[in-house]
C-alpha positions in Angstrom: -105.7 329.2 139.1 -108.6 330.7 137.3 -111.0 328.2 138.0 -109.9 328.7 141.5 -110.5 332.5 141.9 -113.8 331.7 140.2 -114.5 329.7 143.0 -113.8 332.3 145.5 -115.2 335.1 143.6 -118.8 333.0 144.0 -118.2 332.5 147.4 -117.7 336.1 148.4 -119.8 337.8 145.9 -123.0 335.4 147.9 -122.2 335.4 151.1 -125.7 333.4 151.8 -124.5 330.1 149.3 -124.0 328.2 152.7 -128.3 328.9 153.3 -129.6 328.2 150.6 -126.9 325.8 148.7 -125.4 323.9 151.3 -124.3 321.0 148.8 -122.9 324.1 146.2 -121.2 325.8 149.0 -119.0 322.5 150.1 -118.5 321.9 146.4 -117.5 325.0 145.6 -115.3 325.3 148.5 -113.6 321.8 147.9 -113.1 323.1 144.3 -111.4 326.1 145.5 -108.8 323.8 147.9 -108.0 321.3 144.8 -107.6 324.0 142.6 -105.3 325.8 145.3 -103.5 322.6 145.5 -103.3 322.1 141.9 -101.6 325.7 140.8 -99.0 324.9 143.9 -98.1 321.6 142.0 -97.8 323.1 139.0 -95.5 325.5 140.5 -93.2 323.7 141.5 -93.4 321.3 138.6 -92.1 324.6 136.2 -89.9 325.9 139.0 -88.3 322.1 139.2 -88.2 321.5 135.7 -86.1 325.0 135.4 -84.1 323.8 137.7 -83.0 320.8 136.5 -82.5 321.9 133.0 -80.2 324.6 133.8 -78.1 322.0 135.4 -74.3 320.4 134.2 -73.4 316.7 133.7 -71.1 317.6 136.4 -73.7 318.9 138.6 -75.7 315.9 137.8 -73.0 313.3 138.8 -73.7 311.0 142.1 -70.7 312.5 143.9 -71.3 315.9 143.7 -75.4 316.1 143.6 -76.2 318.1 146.5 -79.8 317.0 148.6 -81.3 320.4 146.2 -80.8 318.8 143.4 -82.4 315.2 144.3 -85.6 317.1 145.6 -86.8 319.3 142.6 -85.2 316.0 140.2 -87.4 314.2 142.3 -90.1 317.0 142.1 -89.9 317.5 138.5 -90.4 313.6 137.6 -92.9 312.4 139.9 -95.3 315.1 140.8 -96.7 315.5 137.1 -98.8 312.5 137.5 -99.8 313.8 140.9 -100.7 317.1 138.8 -102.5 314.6 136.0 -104.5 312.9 139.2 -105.4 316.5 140.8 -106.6 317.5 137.4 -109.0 314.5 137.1 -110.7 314.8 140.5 -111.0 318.7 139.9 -113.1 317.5 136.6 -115.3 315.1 139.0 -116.1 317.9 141.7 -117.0 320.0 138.9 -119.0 317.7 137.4 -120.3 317.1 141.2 -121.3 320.9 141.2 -123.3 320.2 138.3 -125.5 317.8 139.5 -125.9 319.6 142.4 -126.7 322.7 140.6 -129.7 320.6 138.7 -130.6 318.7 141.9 -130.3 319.9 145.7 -130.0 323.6 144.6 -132.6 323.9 141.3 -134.9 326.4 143.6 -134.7 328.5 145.8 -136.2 328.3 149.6 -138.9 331.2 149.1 -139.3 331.8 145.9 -141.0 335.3 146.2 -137.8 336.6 148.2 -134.8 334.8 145.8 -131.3 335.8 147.5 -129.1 338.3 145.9 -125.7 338.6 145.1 -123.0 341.0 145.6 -121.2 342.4 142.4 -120.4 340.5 139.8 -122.8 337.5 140.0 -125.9 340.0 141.0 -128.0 337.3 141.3 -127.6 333.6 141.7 -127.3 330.9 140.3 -126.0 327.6 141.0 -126.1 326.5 137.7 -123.8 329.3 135.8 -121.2 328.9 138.7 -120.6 325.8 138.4 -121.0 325.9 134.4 -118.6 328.4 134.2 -115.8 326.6 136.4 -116.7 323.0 134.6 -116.3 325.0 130.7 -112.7 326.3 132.2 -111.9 323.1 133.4 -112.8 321.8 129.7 -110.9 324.4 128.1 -107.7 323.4 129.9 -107.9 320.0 129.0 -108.2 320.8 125.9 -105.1 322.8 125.9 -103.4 320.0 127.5 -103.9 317.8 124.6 -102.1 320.2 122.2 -99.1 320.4 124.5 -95.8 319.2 123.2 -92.4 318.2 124.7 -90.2 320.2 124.4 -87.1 318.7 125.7 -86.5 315.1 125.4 -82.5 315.5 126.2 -81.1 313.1 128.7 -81.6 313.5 131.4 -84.6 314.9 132.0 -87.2 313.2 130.0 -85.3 310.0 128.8 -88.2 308.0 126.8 -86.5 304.6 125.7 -87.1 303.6 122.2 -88.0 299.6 121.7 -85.7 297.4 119.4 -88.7 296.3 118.1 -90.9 298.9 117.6 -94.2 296.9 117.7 -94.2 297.2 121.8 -95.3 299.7 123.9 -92.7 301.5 126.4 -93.6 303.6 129.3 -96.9 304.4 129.9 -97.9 304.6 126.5 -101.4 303.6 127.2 -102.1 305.1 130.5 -104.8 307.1 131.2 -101.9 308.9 132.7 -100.5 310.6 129.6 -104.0 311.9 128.2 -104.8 315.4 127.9 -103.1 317.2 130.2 -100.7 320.7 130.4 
């Protein structure tokens, strides 16, 4: 959500990044959608998960499980890797931004006359903006690796324990399970 109101705080605070930044400006504007996207997925992945764990066997039983319940089940157990996915590609734009910040928008267009910035940026610069967003994007997957489950109860994170403890069950060695929130 942060990285996102970053994203829009650059956009308004220079209102001329489409001029002279083209390549920034769709970058920074597909950054903002993702990241949009991304804090709506993780939405409804809490407001699922809080959902489902306030729910009784009884509740939970085929016969009485109402089309509510399926939906943010269903919600809370699939859309995490969706979230894990979101959270990879916003990591690739950023590092998009960055080599766009190095490459198409290094200079400026007249470099006597540099365009200015509204309050808070002042002046521009392609290169802190996008920075700034990739460091945040950093810093939450770094948070993400010291997250812990919480709630391994049946059944809502059921993770089946091998007879023979030598193999691998789930995606223990997906990319999938890696440093994420």
């Amino acid at each position: 959500m942060v990285m996102g109101l970053v994203c829009v705080m650059c956009l308004i605070s220079c209102p001329t990044y489409a001029d002279w930044c083209p390549l920034g400006f769709y970058v920074i504007l597909a950054m903002a959608v993702m990241t949009c996207c991304q804090s709506c997925t993780m939405m409804s992945i809490s407001h699922g998960l809080a959902k489902v764990e306030k729910l009784s066997l009884d509740e939970l039983a085929p016969e009485t499980m109402n089309s509510s319940t399926k939906r943010w089940g269903w919600i809370s157990k699939k859309w995490p890797s969706c979230s894990r996915c979101n959270h990879i590609v916003i990591g690739m734009i950023s590092l998009a931004g960055i080599a766009a910040a190095g490459g198409a928008c290094a200079s400026f267009p007249d470099p006597d006359d540099p365009p200015s910035c509204q309050a808070p940026l002042g002046t521009p610069s392609p290169a802190r903006d996008f920075g700034v967003i990739f460091s945040l994007w950093v810093l939450v997957s770094l948070l993400g690796c010291r997250a812990i489950q919480k709630n391994t109860a049946l059944p809502h994170i059921y993770e089946p324990q091998p007879e023979d403890r030598k193999k691998a069950v789930g995606k223990a060695c997906s990319i999938f399970k890696l440093c994420h929130p």
